[in-house]
C-alpha positions as a LaTeX table, in Angstrom:
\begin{tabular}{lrrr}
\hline
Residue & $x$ (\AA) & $y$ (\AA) & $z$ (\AA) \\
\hline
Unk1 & 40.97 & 20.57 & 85.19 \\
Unk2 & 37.16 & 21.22 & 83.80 \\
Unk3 & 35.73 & 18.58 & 81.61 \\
Unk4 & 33.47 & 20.69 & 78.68 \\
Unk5 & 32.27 & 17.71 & 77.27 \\
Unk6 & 28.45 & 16.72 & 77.85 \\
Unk7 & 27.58 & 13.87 & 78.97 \\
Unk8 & 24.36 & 11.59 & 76.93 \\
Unk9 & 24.07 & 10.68 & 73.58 \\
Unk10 & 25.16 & 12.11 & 70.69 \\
Unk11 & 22.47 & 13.76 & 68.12 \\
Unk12 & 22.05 & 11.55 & 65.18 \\
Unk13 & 23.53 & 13.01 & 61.70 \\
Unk14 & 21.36 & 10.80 & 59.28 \\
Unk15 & 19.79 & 7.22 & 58.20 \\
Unk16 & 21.32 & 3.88 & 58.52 \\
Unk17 & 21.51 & 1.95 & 55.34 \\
Unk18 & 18.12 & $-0.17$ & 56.63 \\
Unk19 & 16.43 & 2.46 & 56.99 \\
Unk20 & 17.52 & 4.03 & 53.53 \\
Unk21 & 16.58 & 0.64 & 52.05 \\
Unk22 & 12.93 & $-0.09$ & 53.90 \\
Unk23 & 12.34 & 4.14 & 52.75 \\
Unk24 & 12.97 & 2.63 & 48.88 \\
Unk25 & 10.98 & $-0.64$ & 49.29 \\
Unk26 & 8.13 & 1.41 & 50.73 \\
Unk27 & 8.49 & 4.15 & 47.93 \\
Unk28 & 8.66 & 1.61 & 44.97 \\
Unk29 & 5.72 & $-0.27$ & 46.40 \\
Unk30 & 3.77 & 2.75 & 46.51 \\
Unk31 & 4.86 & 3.92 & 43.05 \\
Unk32 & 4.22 & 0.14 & 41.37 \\
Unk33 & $-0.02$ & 0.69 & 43.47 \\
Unk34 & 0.00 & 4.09 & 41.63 \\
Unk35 & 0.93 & 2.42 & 38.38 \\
Unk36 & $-0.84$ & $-0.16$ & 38.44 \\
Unk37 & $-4.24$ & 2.27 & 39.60 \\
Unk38 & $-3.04$ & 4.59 & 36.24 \\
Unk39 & $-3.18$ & 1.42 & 33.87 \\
Unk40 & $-6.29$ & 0.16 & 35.44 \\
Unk41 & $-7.83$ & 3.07 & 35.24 \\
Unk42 & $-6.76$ & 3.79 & 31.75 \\
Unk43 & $-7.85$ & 0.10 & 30.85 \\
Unk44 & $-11.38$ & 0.99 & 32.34 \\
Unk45 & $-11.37$ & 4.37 & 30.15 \\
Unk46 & $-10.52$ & 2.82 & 26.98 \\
Unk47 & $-13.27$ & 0.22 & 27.40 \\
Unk48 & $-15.48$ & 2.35 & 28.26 \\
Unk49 & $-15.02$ & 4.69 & 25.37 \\
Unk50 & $-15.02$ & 1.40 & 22.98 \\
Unk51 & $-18.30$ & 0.74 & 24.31 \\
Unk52 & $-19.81$ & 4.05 & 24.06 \\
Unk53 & $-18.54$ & 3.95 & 20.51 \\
Unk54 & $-19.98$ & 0.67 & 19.86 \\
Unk55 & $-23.59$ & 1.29 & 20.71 \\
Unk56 & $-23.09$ & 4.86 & 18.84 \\
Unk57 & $-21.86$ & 3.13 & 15.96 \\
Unk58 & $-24.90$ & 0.51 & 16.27 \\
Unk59 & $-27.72$ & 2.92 & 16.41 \\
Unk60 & $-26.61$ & 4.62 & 13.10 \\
Unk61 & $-26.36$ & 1.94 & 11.33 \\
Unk62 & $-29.72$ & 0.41 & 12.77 \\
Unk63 & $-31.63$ & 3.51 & 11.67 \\
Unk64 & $-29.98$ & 3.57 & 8.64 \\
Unk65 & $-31.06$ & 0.36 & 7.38 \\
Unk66 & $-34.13$ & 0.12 & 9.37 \\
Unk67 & $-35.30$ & 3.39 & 7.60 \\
Unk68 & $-34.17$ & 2.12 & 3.96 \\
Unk69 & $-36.09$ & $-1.06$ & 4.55 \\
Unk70 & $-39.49$ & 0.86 & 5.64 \\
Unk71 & $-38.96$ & 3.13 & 2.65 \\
Unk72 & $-38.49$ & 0.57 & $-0.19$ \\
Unk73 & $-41.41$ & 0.50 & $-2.63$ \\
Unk74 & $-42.13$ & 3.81 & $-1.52$ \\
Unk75 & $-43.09$ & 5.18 & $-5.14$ \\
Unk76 & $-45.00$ & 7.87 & $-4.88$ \\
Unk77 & $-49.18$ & 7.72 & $-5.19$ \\
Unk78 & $-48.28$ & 5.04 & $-7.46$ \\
Unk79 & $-49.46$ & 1.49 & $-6.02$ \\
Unk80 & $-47.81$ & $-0.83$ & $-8.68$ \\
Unk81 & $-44.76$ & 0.02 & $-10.61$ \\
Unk82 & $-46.24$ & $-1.40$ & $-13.82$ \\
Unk83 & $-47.81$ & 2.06 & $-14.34$ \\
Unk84 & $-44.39$ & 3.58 & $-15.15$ \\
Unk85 & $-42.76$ & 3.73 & $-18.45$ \\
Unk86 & $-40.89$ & 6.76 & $-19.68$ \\
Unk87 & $-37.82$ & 6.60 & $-21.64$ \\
Unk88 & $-35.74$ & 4.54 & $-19.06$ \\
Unk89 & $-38.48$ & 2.67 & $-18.02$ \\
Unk90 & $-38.36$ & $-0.27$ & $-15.52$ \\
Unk91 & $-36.12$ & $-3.18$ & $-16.10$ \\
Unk92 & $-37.22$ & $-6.98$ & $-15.10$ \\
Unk93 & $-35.28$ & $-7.77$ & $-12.00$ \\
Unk94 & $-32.25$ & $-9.92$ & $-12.42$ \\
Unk95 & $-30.46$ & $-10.34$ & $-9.18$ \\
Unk96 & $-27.71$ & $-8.61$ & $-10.68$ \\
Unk97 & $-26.29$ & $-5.61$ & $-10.11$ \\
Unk98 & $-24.26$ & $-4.14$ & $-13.38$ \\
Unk99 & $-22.12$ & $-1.17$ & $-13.84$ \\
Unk100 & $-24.48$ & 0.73 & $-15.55$ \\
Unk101 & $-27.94$ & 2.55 & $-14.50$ \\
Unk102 & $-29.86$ & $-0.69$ & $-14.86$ \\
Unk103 & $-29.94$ & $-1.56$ & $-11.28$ \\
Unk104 & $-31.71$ & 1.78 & $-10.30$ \\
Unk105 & $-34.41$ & 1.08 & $-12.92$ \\
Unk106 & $-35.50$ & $-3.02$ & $-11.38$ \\
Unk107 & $-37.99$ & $-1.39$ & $-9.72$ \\
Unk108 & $-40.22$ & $-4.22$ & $-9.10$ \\
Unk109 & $-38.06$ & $-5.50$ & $-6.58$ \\
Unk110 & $-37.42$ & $-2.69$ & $-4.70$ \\
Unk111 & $-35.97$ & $-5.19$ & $-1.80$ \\
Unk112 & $-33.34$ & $-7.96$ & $-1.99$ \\
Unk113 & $-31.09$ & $-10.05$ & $-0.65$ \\
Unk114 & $-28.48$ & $-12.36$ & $-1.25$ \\
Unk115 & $-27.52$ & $-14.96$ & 2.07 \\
Unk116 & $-23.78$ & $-14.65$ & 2.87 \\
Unk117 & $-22.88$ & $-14.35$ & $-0.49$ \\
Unk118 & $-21.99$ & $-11.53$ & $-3.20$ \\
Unk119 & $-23.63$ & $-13.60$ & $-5.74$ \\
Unk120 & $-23.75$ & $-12.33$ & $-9.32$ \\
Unk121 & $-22.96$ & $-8.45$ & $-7.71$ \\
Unk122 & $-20.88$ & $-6.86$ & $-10.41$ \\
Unk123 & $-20.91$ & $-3.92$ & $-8.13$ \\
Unk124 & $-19.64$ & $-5.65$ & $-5.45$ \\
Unk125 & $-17.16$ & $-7.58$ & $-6.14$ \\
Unk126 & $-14.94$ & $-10.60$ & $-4.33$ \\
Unk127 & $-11.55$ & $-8.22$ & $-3.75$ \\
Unk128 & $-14.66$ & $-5.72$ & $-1.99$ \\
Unk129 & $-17.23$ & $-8.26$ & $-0.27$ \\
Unk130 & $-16.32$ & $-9.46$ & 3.43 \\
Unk131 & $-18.43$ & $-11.44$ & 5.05 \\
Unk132 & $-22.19$ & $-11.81$ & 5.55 \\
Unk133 & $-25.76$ & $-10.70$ & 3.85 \\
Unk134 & $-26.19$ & $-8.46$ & 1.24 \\
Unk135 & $-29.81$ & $-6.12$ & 1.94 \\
Unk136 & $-30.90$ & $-3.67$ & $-1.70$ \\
Unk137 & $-34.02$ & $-1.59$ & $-1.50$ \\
Unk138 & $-35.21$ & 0.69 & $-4.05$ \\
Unk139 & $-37.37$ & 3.19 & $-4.25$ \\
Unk140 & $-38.10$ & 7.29 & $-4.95$ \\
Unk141 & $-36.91$ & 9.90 & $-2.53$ \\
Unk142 & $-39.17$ & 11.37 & $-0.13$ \\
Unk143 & $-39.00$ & 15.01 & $-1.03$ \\
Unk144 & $-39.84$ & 16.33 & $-4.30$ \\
Unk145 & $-37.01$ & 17.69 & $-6.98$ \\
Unk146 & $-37.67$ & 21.66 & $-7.54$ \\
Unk147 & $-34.26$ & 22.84 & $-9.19$ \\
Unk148 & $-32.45$ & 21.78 & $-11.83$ \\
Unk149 & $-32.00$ & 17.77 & $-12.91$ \\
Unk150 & $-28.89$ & 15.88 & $-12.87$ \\
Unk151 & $-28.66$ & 14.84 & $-16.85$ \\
Unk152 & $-27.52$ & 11.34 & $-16.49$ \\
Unk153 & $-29.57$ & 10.87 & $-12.72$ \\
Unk154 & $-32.68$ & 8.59 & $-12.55$ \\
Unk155 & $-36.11$ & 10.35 & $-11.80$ \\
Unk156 & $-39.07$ & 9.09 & $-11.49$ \\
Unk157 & $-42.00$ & 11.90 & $-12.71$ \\
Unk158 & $-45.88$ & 10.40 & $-11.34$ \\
Unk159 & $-48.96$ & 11.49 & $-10.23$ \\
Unk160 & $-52.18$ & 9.27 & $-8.56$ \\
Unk161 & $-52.24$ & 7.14 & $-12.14$ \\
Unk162 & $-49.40$ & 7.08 & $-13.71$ \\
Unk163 & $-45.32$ & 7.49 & $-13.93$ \\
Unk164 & $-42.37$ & 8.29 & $-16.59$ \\
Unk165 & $-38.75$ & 6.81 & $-15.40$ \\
Unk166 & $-36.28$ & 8.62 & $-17.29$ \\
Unk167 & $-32.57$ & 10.04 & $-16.44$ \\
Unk168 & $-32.33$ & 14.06 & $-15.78$ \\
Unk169 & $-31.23$ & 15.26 & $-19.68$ \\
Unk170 & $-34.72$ & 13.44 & $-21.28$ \\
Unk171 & $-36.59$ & 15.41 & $-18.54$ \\
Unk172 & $-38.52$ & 17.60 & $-21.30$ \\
Unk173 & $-39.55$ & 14.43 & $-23.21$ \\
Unk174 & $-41.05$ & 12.58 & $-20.51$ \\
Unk175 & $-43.82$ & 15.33 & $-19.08$ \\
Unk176 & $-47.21$ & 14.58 & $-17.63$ \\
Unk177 & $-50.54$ & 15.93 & $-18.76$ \\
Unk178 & $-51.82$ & 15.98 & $-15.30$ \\
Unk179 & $-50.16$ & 17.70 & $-12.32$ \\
Unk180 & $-47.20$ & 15.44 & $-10.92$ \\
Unk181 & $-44.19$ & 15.22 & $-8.91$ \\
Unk182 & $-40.53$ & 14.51 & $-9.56$ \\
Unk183 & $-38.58$ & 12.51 & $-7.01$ \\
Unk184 & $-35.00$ & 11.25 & $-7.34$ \\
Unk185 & $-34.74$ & 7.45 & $-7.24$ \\
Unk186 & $-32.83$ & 5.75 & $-4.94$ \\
Unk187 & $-31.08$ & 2.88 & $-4.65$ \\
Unk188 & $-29.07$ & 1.20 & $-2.02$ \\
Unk189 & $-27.10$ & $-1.87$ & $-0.97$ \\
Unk190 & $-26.18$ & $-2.55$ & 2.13 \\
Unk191 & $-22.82$ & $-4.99$ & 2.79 \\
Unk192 & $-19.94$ & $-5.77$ & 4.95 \\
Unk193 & $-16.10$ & $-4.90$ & 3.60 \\
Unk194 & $-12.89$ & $-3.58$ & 5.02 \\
Unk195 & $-12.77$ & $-0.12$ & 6.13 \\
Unk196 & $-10.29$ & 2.48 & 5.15 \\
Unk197 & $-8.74$ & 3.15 & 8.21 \\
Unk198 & $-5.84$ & 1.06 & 9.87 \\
Unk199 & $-5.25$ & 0.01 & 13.31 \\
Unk200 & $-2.01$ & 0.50 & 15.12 \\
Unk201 & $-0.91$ & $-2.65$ & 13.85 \\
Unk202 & $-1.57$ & $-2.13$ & 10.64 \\
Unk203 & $-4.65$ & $-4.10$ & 10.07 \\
Unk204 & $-8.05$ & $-2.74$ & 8.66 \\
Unk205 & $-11.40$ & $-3.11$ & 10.51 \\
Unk206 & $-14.66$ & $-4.44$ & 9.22 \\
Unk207 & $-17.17$ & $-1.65$ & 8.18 \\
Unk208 & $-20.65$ & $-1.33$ & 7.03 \\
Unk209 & $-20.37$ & $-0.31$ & 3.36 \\
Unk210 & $-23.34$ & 1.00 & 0.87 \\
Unk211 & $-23.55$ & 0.85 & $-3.01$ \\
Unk212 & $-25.65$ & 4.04 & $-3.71$ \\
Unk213 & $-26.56$ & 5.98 & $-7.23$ \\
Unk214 & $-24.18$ & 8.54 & $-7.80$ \\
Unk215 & $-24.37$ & 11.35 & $-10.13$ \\
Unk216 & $-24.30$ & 9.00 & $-13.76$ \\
Unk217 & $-27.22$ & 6.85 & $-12.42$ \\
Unk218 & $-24.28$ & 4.03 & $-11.39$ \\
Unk219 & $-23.70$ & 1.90 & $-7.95$ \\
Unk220 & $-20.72$ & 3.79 & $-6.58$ \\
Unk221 & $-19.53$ & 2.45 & $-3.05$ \\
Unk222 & $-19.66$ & 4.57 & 0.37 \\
Unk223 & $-17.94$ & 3.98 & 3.45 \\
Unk224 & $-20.93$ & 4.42 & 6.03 \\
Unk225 & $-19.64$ & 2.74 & 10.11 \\
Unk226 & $-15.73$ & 1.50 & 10.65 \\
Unk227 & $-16.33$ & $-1.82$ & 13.41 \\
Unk228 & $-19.43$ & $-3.44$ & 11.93 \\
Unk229 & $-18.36$ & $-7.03$ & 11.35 \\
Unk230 & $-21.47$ & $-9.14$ & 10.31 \\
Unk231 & $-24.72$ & $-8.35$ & 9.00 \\
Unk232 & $-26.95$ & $-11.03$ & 8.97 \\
Unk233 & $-31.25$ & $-10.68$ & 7.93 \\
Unk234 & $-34.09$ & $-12.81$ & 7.42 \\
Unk235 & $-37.73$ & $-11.83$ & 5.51 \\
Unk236 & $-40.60$ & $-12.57$ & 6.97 \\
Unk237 & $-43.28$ & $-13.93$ & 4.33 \\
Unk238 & $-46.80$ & $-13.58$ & 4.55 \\
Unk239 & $-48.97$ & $-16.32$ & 3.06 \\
Unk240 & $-52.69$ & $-14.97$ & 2.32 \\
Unk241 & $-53.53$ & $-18.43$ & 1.48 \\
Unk242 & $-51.71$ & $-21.45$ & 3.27 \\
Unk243 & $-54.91$ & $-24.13$ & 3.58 \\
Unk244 & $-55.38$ & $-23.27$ & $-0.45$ \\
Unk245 & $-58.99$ & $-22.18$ & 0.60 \\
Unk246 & $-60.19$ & $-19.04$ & $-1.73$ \\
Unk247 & $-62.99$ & $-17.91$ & 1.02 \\
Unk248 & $-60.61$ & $-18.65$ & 4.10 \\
Unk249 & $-59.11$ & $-15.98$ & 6.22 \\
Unk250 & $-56.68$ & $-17.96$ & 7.12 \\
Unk251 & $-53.02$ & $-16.38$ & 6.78 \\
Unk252 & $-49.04$ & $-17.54$ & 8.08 \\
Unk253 & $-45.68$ & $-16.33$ & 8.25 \\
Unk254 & $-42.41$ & $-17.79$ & 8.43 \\
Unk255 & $-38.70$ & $-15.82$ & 8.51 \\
Unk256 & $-36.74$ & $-16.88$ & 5.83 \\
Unk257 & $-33.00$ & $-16.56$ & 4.58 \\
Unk258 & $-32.70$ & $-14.68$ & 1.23 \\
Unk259 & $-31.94$ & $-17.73$ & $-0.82$ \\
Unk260 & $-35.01$ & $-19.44$ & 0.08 \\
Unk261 & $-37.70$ & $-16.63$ & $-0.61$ \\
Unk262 & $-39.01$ & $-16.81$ & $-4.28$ \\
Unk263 & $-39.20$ & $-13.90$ & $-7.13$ \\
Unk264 & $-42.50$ & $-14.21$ & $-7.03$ \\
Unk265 & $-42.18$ & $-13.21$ & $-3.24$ \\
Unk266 & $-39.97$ & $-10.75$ & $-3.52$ \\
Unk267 & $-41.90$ & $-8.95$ & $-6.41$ \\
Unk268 & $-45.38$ & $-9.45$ & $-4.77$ \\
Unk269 & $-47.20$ & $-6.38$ & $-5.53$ \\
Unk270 & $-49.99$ & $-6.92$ & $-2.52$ \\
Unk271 & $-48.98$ & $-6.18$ & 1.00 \\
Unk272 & $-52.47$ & $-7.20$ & 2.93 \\
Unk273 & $-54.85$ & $-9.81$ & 2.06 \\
Unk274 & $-57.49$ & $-7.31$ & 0.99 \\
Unk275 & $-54.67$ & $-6.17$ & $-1.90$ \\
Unk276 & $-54.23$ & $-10.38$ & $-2.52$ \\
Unk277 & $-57.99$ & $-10.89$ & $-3.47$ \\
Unk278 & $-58.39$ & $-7.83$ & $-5.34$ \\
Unk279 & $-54.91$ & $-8.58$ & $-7.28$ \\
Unk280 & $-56.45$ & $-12.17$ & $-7.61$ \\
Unk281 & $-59.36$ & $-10.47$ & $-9.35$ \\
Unk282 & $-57.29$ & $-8.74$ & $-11.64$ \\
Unk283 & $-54.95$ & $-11.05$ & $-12.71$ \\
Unk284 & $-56.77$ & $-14.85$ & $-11.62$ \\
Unk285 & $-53.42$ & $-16.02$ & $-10.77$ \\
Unk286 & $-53.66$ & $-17.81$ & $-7.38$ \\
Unk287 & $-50.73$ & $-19.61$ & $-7.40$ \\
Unk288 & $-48.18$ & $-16.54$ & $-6.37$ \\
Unk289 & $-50.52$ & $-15.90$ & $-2.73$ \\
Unk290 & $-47.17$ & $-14.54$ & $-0.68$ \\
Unk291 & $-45.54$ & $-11.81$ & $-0.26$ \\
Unk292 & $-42.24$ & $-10.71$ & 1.69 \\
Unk293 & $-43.49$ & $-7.83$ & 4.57 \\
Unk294 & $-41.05$ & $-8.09$ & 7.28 \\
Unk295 & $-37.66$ & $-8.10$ & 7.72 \\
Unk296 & $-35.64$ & $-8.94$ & 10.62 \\
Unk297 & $-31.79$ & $-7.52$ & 11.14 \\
Unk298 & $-28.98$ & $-8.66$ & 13.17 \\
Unk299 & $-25.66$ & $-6.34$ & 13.90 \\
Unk300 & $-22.70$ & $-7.53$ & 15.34 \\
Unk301 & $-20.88$ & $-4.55$ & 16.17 \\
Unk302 & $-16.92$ & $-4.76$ & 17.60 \\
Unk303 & $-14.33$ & $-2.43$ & 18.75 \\
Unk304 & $-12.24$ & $-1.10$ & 15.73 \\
Unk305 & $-8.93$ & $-2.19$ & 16.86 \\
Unk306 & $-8.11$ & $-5.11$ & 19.44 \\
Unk307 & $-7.96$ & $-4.85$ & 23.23 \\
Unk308 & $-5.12$ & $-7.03$ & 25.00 \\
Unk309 & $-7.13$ & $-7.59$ & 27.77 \\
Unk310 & $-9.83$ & $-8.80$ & 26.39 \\
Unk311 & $-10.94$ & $-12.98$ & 25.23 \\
Unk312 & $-13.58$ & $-13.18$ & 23.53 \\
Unk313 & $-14.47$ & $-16.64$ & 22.91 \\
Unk314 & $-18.36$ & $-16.31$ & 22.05 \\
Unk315 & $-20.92$ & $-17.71$ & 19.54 \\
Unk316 & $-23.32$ & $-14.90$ & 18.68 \\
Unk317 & $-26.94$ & $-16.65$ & 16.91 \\
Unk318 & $-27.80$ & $-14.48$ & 14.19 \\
Unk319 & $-30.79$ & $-15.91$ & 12.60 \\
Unk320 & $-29.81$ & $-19.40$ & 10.99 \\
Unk321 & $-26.10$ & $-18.30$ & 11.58 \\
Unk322 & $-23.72$ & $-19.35$ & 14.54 \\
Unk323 & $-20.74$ & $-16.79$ & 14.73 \\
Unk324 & $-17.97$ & $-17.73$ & 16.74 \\
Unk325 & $-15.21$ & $-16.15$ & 17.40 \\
Unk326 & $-12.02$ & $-16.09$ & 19.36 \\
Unk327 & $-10.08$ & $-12.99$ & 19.65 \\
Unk328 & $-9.06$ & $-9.84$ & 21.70 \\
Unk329 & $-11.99$ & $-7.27$ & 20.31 \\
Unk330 & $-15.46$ & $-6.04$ & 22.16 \\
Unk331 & $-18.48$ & $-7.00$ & 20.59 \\
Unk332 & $-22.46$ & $-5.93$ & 21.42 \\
Unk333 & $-24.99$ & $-8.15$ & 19.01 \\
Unk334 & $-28.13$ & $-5.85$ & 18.22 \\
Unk335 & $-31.22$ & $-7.00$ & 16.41 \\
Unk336 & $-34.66$ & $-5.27$ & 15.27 \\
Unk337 & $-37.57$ & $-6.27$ & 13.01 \\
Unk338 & $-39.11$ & $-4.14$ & 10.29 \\
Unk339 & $-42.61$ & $-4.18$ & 8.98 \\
Unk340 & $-42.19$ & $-3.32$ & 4.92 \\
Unk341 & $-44.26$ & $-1.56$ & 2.31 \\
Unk342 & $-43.90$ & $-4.16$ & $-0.41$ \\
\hline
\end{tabular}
């Protein structure tokens, strides 16, 4: 009889239950390094794109302080603002800011601050203010007004000598002999409060806020960078005579919070010690010899909403103030210093 059947091994028909098992083990630890490479990566995208928004969001509010605070005073030819009248002429500063058009027209201080505090802000009040300084500057917009006034909006109306402050409808009762210009006046104050937008867990960001002039002449608030979270400044003042010497040329400076720089100081109508002596001449009053001509800004800028990953346990300096803070948000600190008009 003929045996058919080959002789060997058989040809195998599939895997053992090890091998099935060691195939998973080797599958799931590749798809747990693929995971883990997606959320790192994702973690490294999101940071990156918080940081990049961040410095974006720092630079435009920089330059939009920076450029209020090298413009206020700016009024005109005109070198003191006691040569404007008109029929809403200049008010005496207060350190108040009421609902009404009487903070555009305190024109003689066209900077101010108030140290971590809201103070006597009408316009700004507790349910609004956050956290940190308050900056104002005043003064009349760079390009001149050529179509029609806004009846209840400030103007100012000047020329080399002289000025007329008066709101858009009194326009025809407030000309000038000699050729002038009209410029729109602006006002502006710069503070910290809760933005509009809301997280994913419901909570509201810090934001850089501004009280501007709206149509009626009145502070009216604006919602200008979501994730700014302190603003912080100090004035440098000029002394034109610190050894009390008439014939020295002897000057100093020191940076100062808001609270501890005079009126007098903030009000100073001389900017250089040649403007000192000859206001000296005119006025023989050589007790007020300082004036506030620089200004230096801190920004602490964060991430609008949290990041899990992230501790931040840091104390930023911000002039006299120590910030600390100890959370799960991104922060840069950025800082710049301003020479003023007075």
């Amino acid at each position: 009889m003929t045996n058919n059947q080959k002789s060997g091994a058989s040809p195998q028909q599939g895997l053992t239950l090890i091998e099935i098992m060691i195939a998973l083990v080797i599958g799931f630890v590749l798809i747990a390094g693929a995971g883990k490479i997606f959320i790192s990566s994702k973690r490294n995208l999101e940071a990156q794109l918080n940081l990049q928004q961040i410095q974006e969001n720092a630079r435009y509010a920089l330059d939009l302080i920076s450029r209020d605070l090298r413009r206020a005073g700016y009024f005109a030819g005109l070198q003191s603002v006691t040569a404007i009248e008109g029929t809403s002429a200049p008010l005496q500063p207060d350190g108040k800011c009421p609902l009404s058009n009487a903070w555009g027209r305190m024109l003689a201080r066209p900077l101010f601050g108030l140290n971590d505090t809201n103070g006597e802000y009408a316009c700004i009040p507790d349910s609004d203010y956050l956290r940190g300084d308050i900056v104002v500057t005043r003064y009349a917009h760079p390009l001149a007004e050529t179509g029609t006034l806004s009846d209840k909006q400030l103007y100012l109306r000047s020329n080399a000598s002289a000025g007329v402050l008066f709101i858009g409808s009194e326009s025809a009762g407030n000309q000038m002999t000699q050729p002038s210009i009209t410029q729109e006046i602006i006002a502006h104050a710069y503070y910290i409060r809760s933005s509009t937008t809301l997280c994913p867990d419901g909570s509201k960001p810090p934001a850089l806020w501004r009280e501007s002039l709206d149509g009626n002449g009145h502070p009216v608030a604006e919602e200008l960078v979501t994730g700014v979270e302190q603003l912080q400044l100090q004035y440098g003042v000029i002394d034109f005579n610190p050894d009390d010497d008439l014939h020295s040329d002897e000057i100093s400076y020191r940076y100062l919070d808001a609270e501890s720089v005079t009126d007098s100081e903030w009000n100073a109508p001389f900017a250089s010690a040649s403007e000192w002596r000859e206001w000296l001449e005119l006025t023989s009053n050589d007790s007020v010899h300082s004036a506030v001509l620089l200004a230096r800004v801190w920004l602490l800028v964060r991430a609008a909403c949290a990041e899990p990953a992230v501790v931040n346990r840091r104390i930023y300096a911000m002039g006299s103030l120590q910030y600390a803070v100890d959370d799960h948000f991104r922060r840069q600190l950025y800082t710049t210093t301003v020479q003023l008009r007075n």
